[in-house]
N, C-alpha and C positions, 0 to 999 in steps of 0.2 A: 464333148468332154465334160465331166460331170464338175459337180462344185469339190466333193475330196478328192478327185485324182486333180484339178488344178490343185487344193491344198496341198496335197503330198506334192507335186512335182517344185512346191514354191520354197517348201521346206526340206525338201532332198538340196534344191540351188544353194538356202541358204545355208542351212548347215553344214553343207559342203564346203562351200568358202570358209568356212569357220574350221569347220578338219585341216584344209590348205594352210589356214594361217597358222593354227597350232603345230603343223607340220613343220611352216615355217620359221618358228619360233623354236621347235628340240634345235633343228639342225644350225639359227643363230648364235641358241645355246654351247652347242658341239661345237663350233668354229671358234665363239669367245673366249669360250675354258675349255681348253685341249684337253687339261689337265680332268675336269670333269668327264669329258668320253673317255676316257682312259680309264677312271675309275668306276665307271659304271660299266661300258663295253668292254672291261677287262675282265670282268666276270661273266662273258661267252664263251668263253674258250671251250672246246667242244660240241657247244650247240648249233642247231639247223637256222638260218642266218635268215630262210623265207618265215620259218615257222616262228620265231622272236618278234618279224615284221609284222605276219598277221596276229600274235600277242598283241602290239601297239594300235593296229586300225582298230582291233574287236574293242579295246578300252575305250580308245575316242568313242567307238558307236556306244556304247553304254552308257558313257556319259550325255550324249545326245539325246538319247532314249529317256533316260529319265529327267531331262531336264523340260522334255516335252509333257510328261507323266507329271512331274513336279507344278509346274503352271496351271496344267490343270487340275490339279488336286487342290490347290489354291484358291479356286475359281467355284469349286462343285462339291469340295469337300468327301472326293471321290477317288479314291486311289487305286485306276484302271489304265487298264492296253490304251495308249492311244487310236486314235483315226487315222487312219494311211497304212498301206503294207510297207513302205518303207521306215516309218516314223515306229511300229512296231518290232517290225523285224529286224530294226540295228539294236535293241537288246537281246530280244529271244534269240533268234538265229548266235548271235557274240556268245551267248552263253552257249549254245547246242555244240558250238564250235571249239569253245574251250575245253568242253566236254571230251570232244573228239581226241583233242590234241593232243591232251594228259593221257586219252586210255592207248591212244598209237605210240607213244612214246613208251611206255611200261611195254607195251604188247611187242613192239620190233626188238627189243632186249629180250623177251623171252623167247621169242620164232628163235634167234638165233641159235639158242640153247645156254645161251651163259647161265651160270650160276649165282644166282640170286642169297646172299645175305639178309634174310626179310628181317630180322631184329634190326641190321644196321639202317637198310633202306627206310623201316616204320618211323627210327628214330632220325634220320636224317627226314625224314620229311615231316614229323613236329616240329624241327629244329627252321626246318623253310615255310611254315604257316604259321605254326603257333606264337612266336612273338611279335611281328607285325601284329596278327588279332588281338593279340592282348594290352597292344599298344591302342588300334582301333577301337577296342571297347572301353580303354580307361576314356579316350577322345567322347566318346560315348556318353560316357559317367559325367564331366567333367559338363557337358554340353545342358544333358538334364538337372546337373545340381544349379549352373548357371539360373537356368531358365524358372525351376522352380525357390529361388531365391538364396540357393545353401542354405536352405529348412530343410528338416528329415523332419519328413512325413509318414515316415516307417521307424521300425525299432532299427538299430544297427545290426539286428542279426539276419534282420527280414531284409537289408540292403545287401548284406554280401551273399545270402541266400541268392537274391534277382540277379546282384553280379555274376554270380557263380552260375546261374544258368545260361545268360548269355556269353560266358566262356567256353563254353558247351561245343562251338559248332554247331549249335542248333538242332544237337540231341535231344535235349530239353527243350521245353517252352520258354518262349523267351517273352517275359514278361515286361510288363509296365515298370520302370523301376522310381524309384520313391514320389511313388504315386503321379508321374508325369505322365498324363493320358497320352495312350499311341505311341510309346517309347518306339515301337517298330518302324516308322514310319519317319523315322531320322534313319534309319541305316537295314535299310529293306535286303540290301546282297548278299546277308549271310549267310541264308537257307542254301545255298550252291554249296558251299562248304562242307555241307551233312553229305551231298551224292556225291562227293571226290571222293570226302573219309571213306564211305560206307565202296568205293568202287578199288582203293588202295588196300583196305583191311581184306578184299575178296580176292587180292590178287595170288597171295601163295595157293589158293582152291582153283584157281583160273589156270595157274600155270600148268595144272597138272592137264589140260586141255591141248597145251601148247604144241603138242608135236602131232605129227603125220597126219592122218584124217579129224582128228579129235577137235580144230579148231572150228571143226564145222556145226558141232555141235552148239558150241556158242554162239554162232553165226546165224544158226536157226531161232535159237530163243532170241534173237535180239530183234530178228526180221518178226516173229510172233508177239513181242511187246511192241511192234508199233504198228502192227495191225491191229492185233484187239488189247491190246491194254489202257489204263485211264491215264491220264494224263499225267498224273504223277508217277507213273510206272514206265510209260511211254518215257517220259528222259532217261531212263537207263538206257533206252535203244541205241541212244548218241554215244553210249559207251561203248557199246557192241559195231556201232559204225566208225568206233575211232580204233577196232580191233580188226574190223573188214579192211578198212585203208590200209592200214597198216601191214597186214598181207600180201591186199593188191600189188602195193610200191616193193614188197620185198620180192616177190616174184617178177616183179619189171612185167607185167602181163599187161600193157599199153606203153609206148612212145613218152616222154613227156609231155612231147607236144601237143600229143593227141590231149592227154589229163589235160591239159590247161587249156584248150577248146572246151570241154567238157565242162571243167571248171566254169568259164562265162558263160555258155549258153545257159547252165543250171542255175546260175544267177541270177539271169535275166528271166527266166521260168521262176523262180522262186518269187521275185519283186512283183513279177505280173500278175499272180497268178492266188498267192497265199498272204493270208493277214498273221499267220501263227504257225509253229511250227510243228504243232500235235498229229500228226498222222505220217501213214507211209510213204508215202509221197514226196514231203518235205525232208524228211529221213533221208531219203534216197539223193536226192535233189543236194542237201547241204553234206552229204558224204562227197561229192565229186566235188562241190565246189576247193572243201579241202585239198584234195587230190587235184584238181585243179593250182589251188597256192602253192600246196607240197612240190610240186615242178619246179617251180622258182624259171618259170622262162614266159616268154611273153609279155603280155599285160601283169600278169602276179612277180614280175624282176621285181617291180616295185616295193616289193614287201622287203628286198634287202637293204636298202634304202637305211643309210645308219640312222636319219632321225626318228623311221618306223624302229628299227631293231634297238633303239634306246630307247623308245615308247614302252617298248616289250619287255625290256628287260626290268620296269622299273611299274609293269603295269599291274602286278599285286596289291600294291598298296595307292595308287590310282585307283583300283578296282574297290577297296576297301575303304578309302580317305573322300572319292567324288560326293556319296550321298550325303553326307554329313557336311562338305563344304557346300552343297547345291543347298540343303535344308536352312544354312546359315545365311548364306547369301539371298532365301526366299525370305525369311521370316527376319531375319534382324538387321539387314542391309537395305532391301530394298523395300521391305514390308509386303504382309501376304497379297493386299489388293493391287496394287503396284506391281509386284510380278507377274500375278494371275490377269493385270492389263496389258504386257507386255507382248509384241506383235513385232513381225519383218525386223526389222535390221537392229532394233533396241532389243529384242530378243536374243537374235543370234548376239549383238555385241556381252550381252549378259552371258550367253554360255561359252564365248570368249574369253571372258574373266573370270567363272566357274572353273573351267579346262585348265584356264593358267595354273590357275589357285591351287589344284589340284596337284596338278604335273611338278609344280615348285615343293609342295610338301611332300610330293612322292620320291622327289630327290634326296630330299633330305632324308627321310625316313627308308628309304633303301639302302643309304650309304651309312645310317648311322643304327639300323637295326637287323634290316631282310641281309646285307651282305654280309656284316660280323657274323651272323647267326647261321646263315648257310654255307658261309667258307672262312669258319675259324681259322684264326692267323695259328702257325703251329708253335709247338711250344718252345723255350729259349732253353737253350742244354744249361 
């Protein structure tokens, strides 16, 4: 056994135990304040209860992911994939999968035939990203003016200019802002943002695919962007495969049970096998594992699991708040040589406290911005 596959297996143990205790820590949470699950999981009502669970594991992996990227970035001055295909592929794959999940969802509403309202649904889904981000990015603002002293280094016009791009979703360039070198590099997760808009804005063109043979059409461009497309084109394939799943499950064209056989063994092919998720292969491999969760039976029950589906339900802004608590807690808690020293169990205990830190302010900022925002209280006669 080589010297990375002992690393990765040492860092799969502990990280693990470190997922187990945050796991064990929502569901303490849940038990403490009733009144807390109530208002967080009260806002499921209608949703797929595996699909919210695998929400909550892909966050945690994310956070893991970059806190490994983080240390060493620390260390090397190098902001790269880690070493290990698991220590890689609990970010990549989380996102491939996020990917999926949002386009199956859109896509099993239109298989049916329903009728889509696209100005309401555009504007309901500003309404479900756009203020968390812009709460993210003042965190953002607020982080860089700390750090560069509340000195403007720029004119004022030239700050809300830089502001203004990174409210963007990442249309724009997101630049340096008042002059803090590597602004990016406090809150790297943005860029996901642009291939949701850019997969959301395509959907009233999509729909027109939606019925009888026509969905196949898409199915083929998606299977040909992940053969020959670059890498940045290749992620729209995870959209096109959250539009195949999506199919698959509504025609019930396999058992559950069967999907979530499929599901692990694709798993276990993927960890073994791949460092990234760039080709057809992996494409194929992380569509079953989906379809594998999407069962909700077996090994993936676990995903209904209320401390996972409160993970889920609150992991937008976990998803948006982790990099910036991980960059805080490298650089002005524990200081950059310090972290980038950090090894085995003072490591995982650090992303312990990372995870908390997060998940605490994801609480709070779901119940007092993502849930106002996405389920306006109605109006008083």
């Amino acid at each position: 056994m080589n010297t990375t596959m002992i690393s990765t297996l040492s860092t799969l143990a502990g990280l693990g135990s470190v997922a187990v205790l945050v796991f064990l820590l929502a569901g303490g949470l849940l038990k403490a304040f009733p009144r807390l699950a109530d208002s967080v999981l009260g806002g499921a009502s209608g949703r797929t209860g595996e699909l919210d669970g695998l929400r909550g594991a892909l966050s945690l992996l994310v956070v893991l992911h970059h806190s490994l990227i983080v240390r060493d970035y620390c260390a090397t001055g190098r902001y790269e994939p880690p070493v290990g295909n698991f220590n890689n592929l609990a970010g990549e794959a989380a996102v491939a999968l996020f990917f999926v999940i949002t386009a199956s969802l859109y896509w099993k509403r239109l298989l049916t035939g329903a009728r889509i309202d696209w100005p309401r649904l555009l504007i309901g889904r500003l309404r479900r990203l756009g203020p968390m981000y812009a709460v993210a990015v003042a965190v953002l603002v607020a982080i860089v003016m700390a750090e560069t002293g509340f000195v403007l280094n720029v004119s004022p016009a030239e700050l809300i200019v830089e502001i203004g791009q990174w409210l963007s979703f990442d249309f724009l360039a997101l630049p340096d802002i008042n002059g803090r070198p590597q602004t990016y590099f406090i809150e790297v997760v943005v860029w996901t943002l642009r291939y949701e808009w850019q997969f959301v804005l395509c959907l009233p063109l999509l729909a027109l695919f939606a019925r009888g043979r026509r969905p196949w059409v898409l199915y083929a461009a998606g299977l040909a962007l992940a053969a020959f497309g670059s890498a940045d084109n290749l992620l729209y394939a995870y959209f096109a495969a959250g539009l195949i799943a999506a199919d698959l499950n509504a025609r019930q064209t396999l058992p559950p049970r069967v999907w979530a056989g499929l599901g692990i063994v694709s798993l276990a092919v993927l960890l073994a096998c791949y460092h990234d998720i760039y080709g057809l292969p992996q494409v194929g491999l992380i569509t079953l594992i989906f379809l594998g969760a999407s069962s909700g039976i077996g090994p993936w029950a676990i995903l209904r699991a209320r401390p996972l589906r409160f993970l889920g339900m609150i992991s937008y802004s976990v998803y948006l708040l982790h990099h910036m608590v991980l960059h805080l807690f490298a650089e002005q808690i524990f200081g950059v040589e310090r972290f980038a020293a950090l090894d085995g169990w003072a490591f995982q205990g650090a992303v312990l406290m990372i995870g908390t830190t997060a998940i605490l302010l994801s609480i709070i900022t779901y119940l007092t911005v993502e849930r106002p925002w996405s389920h306006p209280a109605p109006a008083r006669s």
